[in-house]
C-alpha positions in Angstrom: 18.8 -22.2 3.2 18.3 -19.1 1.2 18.7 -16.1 2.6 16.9 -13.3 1.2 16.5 -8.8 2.1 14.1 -6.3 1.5 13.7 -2.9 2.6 10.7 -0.8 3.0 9.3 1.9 6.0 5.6 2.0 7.3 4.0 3.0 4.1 4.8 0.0 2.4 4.4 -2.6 4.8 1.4 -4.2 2.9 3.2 -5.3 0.0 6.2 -6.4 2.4 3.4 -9.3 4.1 2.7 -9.5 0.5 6.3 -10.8 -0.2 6.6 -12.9 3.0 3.5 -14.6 1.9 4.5 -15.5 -1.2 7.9 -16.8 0.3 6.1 -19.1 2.7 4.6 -20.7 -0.4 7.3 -21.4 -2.5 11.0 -20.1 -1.2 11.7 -23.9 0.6 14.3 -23.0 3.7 14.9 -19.6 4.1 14.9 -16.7 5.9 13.7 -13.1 5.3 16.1 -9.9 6.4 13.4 -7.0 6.6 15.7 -3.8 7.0 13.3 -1.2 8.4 13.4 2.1 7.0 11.5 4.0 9.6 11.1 2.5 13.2 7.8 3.2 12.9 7.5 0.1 10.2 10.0 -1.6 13.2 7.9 -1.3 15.7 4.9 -2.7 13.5 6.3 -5.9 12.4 7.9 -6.5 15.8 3.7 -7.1 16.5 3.0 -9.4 14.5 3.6 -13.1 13.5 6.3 -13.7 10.9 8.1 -16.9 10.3 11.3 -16.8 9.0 12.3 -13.6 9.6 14.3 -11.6 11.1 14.5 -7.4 11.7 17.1 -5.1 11.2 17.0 -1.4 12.1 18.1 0.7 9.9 18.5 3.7 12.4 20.9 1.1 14.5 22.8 0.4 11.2 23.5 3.5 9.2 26.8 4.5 8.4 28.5 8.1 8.5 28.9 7.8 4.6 24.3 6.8 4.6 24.1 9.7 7.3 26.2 12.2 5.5 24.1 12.1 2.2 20.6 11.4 4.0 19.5 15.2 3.8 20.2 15.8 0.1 17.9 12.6 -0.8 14.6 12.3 -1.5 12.7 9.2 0.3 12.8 6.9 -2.5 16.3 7.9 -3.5 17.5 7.5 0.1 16.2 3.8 -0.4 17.9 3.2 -3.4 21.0 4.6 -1.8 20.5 2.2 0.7 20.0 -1.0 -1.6 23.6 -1.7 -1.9 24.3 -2.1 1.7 20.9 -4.5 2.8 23.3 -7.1 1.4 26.2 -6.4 3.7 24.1 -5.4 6.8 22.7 -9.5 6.5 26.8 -10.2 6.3 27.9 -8.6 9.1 24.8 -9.8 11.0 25.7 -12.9 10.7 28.8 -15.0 9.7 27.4 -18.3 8.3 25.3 -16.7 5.4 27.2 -17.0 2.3 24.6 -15.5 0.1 22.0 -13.3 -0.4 19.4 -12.2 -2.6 17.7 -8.7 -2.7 14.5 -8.3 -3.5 11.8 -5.8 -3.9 9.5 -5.0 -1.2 6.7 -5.0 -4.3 7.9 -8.4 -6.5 5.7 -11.6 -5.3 7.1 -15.4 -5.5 4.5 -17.4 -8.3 6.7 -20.6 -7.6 10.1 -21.5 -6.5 12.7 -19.4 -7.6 15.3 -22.6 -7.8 15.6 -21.8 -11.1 17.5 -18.5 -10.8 20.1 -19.8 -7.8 20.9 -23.1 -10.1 21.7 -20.8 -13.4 24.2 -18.7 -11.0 25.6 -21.3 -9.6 25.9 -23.2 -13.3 27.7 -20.0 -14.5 30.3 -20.2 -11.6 29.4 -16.5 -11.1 29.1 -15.1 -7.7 26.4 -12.2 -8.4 23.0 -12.8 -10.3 21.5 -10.0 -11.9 18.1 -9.6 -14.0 17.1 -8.3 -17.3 14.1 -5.4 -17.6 13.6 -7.8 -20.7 11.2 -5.0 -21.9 8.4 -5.8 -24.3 9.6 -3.5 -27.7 7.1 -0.8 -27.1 8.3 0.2 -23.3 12.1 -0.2 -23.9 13.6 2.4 -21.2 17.1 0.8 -20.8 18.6 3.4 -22.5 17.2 5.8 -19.4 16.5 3.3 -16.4 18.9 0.7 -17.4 19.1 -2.5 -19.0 18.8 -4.7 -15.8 16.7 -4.1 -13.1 17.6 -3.7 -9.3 14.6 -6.2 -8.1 16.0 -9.5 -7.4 20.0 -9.6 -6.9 22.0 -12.5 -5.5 25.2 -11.8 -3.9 27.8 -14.9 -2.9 30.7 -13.0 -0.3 32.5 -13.6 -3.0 31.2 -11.1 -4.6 32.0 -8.5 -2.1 34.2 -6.7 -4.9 30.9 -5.9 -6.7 28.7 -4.9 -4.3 31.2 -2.6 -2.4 31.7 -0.6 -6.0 27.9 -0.2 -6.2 27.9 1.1 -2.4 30.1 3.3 -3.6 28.5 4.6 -6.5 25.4 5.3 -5.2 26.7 6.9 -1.7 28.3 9.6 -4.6 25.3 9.8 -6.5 22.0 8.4 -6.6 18.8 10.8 -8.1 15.7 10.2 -9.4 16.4 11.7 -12.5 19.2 10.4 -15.7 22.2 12.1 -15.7 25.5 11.5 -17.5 24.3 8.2 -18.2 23.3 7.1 -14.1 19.8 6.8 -13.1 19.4 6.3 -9.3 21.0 3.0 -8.4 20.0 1.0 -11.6 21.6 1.8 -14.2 24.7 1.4 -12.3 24.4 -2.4 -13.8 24.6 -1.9 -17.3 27.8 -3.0 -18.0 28.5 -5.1 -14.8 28.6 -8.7 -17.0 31.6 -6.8 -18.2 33.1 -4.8 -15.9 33.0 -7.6 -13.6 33.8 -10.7 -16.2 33.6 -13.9 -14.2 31.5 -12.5 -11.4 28.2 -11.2 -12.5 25.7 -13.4 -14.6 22.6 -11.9 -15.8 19.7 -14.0 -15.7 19.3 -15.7 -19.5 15.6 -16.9 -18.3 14.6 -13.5 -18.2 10.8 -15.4 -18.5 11.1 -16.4 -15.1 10.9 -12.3 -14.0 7.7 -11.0 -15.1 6.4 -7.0 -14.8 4.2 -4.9 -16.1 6.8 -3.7 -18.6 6.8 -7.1 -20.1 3.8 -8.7 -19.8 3.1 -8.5 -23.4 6.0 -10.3 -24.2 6.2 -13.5 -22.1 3.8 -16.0 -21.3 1.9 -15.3 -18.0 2.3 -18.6 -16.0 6.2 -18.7 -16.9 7.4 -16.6 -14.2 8.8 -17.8 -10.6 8.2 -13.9 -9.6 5.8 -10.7 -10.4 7.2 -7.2 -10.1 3.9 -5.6 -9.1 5.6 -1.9 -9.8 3.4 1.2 -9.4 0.5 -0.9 -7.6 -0.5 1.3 -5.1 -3.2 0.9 -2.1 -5.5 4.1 -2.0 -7.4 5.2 1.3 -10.3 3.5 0.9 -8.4 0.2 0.2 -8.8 0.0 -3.6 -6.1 -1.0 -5.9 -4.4 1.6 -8.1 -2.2 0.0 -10.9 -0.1 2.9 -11.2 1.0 3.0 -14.5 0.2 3.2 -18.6 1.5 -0.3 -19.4 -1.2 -2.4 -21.4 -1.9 -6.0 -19.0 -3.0 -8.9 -20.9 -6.8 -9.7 -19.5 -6.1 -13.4 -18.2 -2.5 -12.1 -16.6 -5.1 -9.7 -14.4 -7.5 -11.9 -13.6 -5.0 -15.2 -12.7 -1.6 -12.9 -11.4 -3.2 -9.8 -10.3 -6.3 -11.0 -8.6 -4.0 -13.8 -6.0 -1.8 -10.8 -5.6 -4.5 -9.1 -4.1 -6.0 -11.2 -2.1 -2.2 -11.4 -0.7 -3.2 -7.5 0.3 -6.0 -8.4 1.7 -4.6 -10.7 3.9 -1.7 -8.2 4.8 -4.3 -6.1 5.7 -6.6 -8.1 7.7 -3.6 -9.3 9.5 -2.5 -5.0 10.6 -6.0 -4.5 11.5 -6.2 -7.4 14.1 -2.9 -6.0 15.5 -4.0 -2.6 15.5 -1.6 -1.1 12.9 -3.3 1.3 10.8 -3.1 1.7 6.7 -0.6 4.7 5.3 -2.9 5.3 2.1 -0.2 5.1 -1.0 -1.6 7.3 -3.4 -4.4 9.8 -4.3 -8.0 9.1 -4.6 -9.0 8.0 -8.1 -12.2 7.5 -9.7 -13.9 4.0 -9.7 -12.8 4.0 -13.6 -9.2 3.6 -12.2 -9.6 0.9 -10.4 -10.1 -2.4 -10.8 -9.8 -4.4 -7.3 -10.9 -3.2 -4.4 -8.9 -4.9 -1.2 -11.5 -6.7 0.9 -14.4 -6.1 -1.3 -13.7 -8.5 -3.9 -13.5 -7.8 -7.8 -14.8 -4.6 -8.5 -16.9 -3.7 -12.1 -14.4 -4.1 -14.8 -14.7 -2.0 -17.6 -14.5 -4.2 -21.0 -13.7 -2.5 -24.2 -10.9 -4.5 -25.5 -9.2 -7.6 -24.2 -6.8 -5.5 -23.3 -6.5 -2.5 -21.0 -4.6 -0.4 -19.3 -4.9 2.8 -16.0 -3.2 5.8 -16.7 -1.5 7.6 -13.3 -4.1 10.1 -11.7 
């Protein structure tokens, strides 16, 4: 069995069904860690039906170290903070799992992700980390990092690595690069040498498709979709949430089951009485190009390509 933990409060509980969805499909035995960021988002899922999961509350869980920083961090930087220790939390939870795999509330299974766990375990590494693998014309690494904190396996024995990064990031961890640190991602860059023997960095970077790559990888080749930016906007439409250009048929055949993913999460809060947290601003129609539980809305054709700019 895999074992595998995300984190995310009330406003992104959505994509989190989203993720459990997609794991139901095409994870094979495992088991899902939520760690709950608000007991609001607690509360929520505690409602509803969710194989192969289990809760953690974070409230229950945080450490004087998490507690001491809390109220110099933003939201999403408190999260990050919080990354490194979702891992650990599963450990001390429960004494038989030997690893785990972090994972964004926002990336989405396409098929098994077998592949990843049998290169790490090939490489006789005991960490698995992932590769922005940036198409040329995005490349960020140099200010968000080479790798990207989205998927992560960590064995127990790779406790040493892990425990540095909860470090790190309990001492800093900002929205914002400085002295070459950029929340708790580029933290990785020089891990596959820091940590020689431990960490192994994915060399199928295919297999972990974004937005920031999609121009650079075939479509259908990935085992996972980091849907970054997407954001669900009050009156349920889609907002990509960023400038990068997306190939027309990755849209229509990646995008489009993603969404109907939504619209199941959403039909599935609604019959339990849990209301929507709107995740952005309201955009004209021209921004959009799904609307959740309406269908495909007009697309506007100029090119075969296209991209939504942030409102």
């Amino acid at each position: 069995m895999e074992h595998y933990v995300t984190l995310f409060d009330s406003l992104y509980l959505p994509q989190g069904l989203a993720l459990h969805a997609s794991l139901e499909r095409h994870a094979g035995a495992y088991k899902l860690w939520i760690l709950c960021m608000d007991d609001i988002v607690h509360e929520q899922l505690s409602r509803l039906p969710l194989p192969n999961c289990t809760l953690l509350k974070l409230s229950e869980l945080e450490t004087p170290e998490l507690l001491a920083v809390k109220p110099g961090r933003s939201k999403g930087e408190y999260c990050w903070t919080v990354t490194p220790f979702s891992a650990r939390f599963v450990f001390e939870a429960d004494a038989d799992v030997q690893r785990v795999t972090y994972v964004d509330a926002d990336v989405w299974l396409r098929k098994s992700p077998a592949p990843l766990f049998a290169e790490l375990e090939d490489a006789g590494a005991q960490v698995l980390i992932t590769d922005h693998g940036y198409s040329p014309e995005y490349d960020e690494s140099a200010k968000l990092g080479q790798y990207c904190v989205q998927f992560m396996s960590f064995t127990r024995g790779g406790e040493p690595v892990r425990r540095w990064w909860e470090e790190r990031c309990v001492e800093w961890c900002f929205a914002r690069p400085e002295d070459g640190k950029f929340g708790d991602q580029k933290y990785l860059d020089d891990w596959p040498e820091r940590f020689k023997g431990l960490v192994h960095a994915l060399r199928q970077q295919h297999l972990t498709l974004a937005p920031w790559n999609a121009t650079r990888y075939p479509y259908g080749a990935g085992a996972l979709y980091h849907f970054h930016g997407l954001r669900i906007l009050s009156d349920r439409s889609i907002y990509f949430g960023h400038d990068y250009a997306l190939p027309a048929p990755l849209v229509k055949q990646v995008y489009g089951p993603y969404v109907n993913d939504l619209r199941e999460a959403l039909a599935k809060m609604d019959s339990h009485g849990i209301a929507l947290r709107p995740q952005g601003p309201k955009l004209s129609w021209a921004q959009m190009l799904y609307r959740v539980g309406r269908g495909i809305a007009r697309r506007l054709w100029r090119t075969n390509q296209f991209s939504f700019r942030r409102g």
